[in-house]
C-alpha positions, 0 to 999 in steps of 0.5 A, spaced: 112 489 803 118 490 799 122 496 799 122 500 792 128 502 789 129 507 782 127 505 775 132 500 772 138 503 770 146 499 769 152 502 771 159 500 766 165 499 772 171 496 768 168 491 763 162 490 768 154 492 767 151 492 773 143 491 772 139 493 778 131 490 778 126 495 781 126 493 788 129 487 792 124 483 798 128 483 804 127 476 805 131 475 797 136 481 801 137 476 806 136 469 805 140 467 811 134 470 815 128 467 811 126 464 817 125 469 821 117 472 822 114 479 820 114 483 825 108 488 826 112 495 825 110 501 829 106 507 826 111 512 826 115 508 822 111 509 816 112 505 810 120 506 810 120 500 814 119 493 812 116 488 817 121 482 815 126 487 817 123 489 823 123 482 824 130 480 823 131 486 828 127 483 833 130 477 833 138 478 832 142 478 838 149 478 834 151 484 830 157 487 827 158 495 826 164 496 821 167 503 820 169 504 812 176 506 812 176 513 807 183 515 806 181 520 801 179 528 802 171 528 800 174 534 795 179 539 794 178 546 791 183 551 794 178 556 790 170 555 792 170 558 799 164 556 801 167 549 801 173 547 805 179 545 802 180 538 803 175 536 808 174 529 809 168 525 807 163 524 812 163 517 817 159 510 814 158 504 819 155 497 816 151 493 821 152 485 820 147 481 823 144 475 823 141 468 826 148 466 828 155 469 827 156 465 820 151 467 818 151 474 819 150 479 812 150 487 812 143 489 815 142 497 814 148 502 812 150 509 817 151 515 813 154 521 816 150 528 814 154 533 817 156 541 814 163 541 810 166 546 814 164 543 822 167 537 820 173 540 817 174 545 822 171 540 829 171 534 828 169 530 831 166 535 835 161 537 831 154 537 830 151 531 825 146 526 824 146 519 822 141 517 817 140 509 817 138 505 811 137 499 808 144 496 805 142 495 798 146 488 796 150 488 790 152 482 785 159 480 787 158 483 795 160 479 800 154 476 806 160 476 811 167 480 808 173 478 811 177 484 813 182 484 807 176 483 803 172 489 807 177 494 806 180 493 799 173 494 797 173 500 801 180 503 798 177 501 791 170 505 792 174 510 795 179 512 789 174 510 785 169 516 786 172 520 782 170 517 776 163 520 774 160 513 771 164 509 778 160 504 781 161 508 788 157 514 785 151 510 783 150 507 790 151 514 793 146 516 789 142 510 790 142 509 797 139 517 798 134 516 794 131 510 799 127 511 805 130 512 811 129 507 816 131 511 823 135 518 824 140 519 830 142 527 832 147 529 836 145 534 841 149 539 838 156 540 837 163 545 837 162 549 829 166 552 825 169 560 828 166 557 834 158 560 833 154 560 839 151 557 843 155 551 842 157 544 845 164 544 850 165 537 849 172 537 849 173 538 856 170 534 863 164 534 864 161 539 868 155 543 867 149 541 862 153 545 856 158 540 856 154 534 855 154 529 849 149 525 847 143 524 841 135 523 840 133 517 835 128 518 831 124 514 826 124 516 819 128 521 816 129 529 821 127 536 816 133 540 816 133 546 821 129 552 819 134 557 821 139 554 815 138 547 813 143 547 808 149 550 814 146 547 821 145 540 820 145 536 825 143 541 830 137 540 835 131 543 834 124 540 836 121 534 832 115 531 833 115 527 840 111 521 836 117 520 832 122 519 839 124 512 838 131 513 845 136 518 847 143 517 849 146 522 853 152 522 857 151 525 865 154 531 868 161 528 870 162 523 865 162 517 869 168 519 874 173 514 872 170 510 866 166 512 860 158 513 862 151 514 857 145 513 859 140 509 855 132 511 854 126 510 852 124 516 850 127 525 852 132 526 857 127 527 862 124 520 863 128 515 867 133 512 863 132 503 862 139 502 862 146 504 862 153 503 858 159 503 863 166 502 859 173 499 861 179 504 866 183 504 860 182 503 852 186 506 845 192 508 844 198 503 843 194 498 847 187 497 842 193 493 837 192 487 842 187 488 847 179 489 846 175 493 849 169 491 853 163 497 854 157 494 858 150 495 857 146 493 864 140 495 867 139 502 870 138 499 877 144 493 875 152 495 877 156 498 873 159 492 869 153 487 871 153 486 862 146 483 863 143 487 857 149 487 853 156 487 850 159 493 845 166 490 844 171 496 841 174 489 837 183 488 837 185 487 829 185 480 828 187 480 821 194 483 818 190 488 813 185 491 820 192 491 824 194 496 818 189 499 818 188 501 825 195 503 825 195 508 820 188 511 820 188 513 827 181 509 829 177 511 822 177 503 821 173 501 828 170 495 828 165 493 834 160 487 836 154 488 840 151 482 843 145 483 846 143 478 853 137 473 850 135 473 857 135 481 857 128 481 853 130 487 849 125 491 845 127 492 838 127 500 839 131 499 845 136 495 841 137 500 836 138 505 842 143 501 844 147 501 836 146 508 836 149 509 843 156 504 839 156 510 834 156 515 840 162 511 843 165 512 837 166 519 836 167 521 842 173 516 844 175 513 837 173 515 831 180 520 829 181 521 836 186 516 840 194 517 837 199 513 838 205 517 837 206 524 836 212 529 836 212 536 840 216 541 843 223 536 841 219 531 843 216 524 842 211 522 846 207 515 846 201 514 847 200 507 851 193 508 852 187 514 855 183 514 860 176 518 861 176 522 867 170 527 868 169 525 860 175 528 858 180 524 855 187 524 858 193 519 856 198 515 859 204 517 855 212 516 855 216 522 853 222 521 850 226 527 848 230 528 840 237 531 842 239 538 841 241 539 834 
């Protein structure tokens, strides 16, 4: 079964034609992963999902999550005021996976779908969904990019955009046109003039209004009936067919440390496992240290790990130490490495993946400072702690003389 893309058509980037053919067999996608057998697709997933693709789902135990590094502003139009000036551009992860780590090639690609003025105003508070899609191989990519590699491209896609016959416009468009393999919903979220009702997901963790958390679904979500246009990403009943897991962080945050947990369907049924994080993360600290979140079993000890690991990865690389310096967690990559002898179902592991994409906005992704000057002061930032879900920093000040 093979997914079908567009009709044929070229895309001219410096003095380069790209021709793309009419559709791409997973197995020529990922030749690494030939060997791996089809696997029977669920029936809610329709004809979006290829039973080879599943198959390389099921068998993986080794998966990459990379975060594209955007430095550029989505668009600036002091003058629309239906747009914000300058918002930023919504997230993208690359998922990895492969029979072992050399062999890894990117797998499915995460695109943020948010409402321009919550993102600008609420980030990275707001509501939003994730769409996941078949990553769409292109002549010159890389099966396993370095980060230098990685992330050049991205600053070139990135400046790139702006030209209307660019290389990143065409994939843009592409990739939206293709089906969608699974959708993650945030459970609500803080929006713009702060509209009620709405999540407090900036403060500890004490009544249901507080709590983060999202629905994986197969295939695409509709947009809300209300507003599709301005409430996207906020809840509201789909059918339960099509509920692969939830993710949800429970009343009181996980005490000390940072807490989901996993399930196999709505908020109600008892949870099969649980992501427990380490005492202290981010800050000065992320530059040397990695971060290790464990996936255990819901009846297991917090930190037993027997399910998985989702690893917040230190930079290993010049280029990523930049980057991790100056974009203040917008270019975050993560292992996750499932347990063999955890017997994982594939909707399961994408609950799992998708509880890493939640981690990352509620901890990292924008959040996690590591100097700030305020009231005639410096402050440092060594590392954060999660207390009752709240992030709270340990800090050094050092005050500026008086001029």
């Amino acid at each position: 079964m093979n997914l079908v893309f567009p009709p044929q058509k070229s895309v001219s980037f410096s003095l380069l034609t790209v021709s793309l053919s009419l559709s791409v067999p997973v197995v020529q996608a990922f030749p690494v992963s030939t060997g791996v057998h089809a696997v029977p697709v669920p029936a809610e997933y329709g004809k979006s999902l290829s039973p080879h693709l599943w198959g390389i789902i099921s068998s993986s135990n080794t998966y990459v999550v990379r975060q594209h590094l955007k430095l550029l502003p989505r668009g600036c139009n002091c003058f629309a005021c239906p747009t914000p000036c300058c918002v930023p551009q919504p997230t993208t992860f690359s998922v990895f996976a492969g029979p072992t780590p050399e062999q890894q090639v990117e797998l499915i690609r995460f695109d943020e779908v948010s409402d321009d003025w919550n993102r600008c105003c609420c980030h990275p508070y707001h509501p939003w969904k994730i769409e996941a899609r078949q990553h769409i191989p292109m002549p010159g990519d890389g099966s396993n990019l370095s980060d230098y590699s990685f992330l050049g491209q991205n600053i070139i896609d990135d400046f790139g955009r702006f030209d209307h016959v660019s290389r990143t416009s065409y994939l843009r468009d592409l990739y939206a046109q293709q089906p969608v393999l699974f959708t993650m919903q945030r459970n609500d979220g803080v929006r713009c003039c702060f509209k009620c009702p709405f999540k407090a997901l900036s403060c500890p963790v004490c009544f249901s209004c507080c709590q983060d958390g999202i629905h994986i679904y197969a295939g695409s979500t509709p947009g809300h009936p209300e507003n599709p246009e301005k409430e996207i990403g906020r809840p509201y009943p789909v059918s339960p067919e099509k509920l692969i897991g939830s993710v949800t962080q429970p009343c009181g945050g996980g005490m000390c440390i940072p807490f989901l947990e996993l399930r196999d369907g709505p908020d109600g049924v008892a949870p099969f496992g649980k992501v427990a994080g380490p005492c202290c993360f981010g800050g000065w600290s992320e530059m040397c240290c990695d971060f290790d979140f464990r996936v255990s079993r819901y009846m297991s000890s917090r930190r037993s790990g027997d399910l998985a690991h989702i690893i917040k990865r230190a930079p290993v690389s010049a280029s990523q130490a930049v980057a991790t310096l100056c974009c203040n967690g917008e270019a975050d990559v993560f292992g996750v490495n499932f347990q063999p002898q955890g017997n994982m179902t594939p909707q399961q592991k994408v609950t799992t993946l998708s509880a890493q994409v939640l981690l990352d906005f509620m901890l990292f992704d924008g959040q996690m400072r590591k100097c700030e000057v305020k009231n005639n002061t410096i402050y440092c930032y060594f590392c954060y702690s999660s207390i009752l879900g709240c992030l709270v920093p340990w800090q050094i000040c050092i005050p500026l003389g008086q001029n």
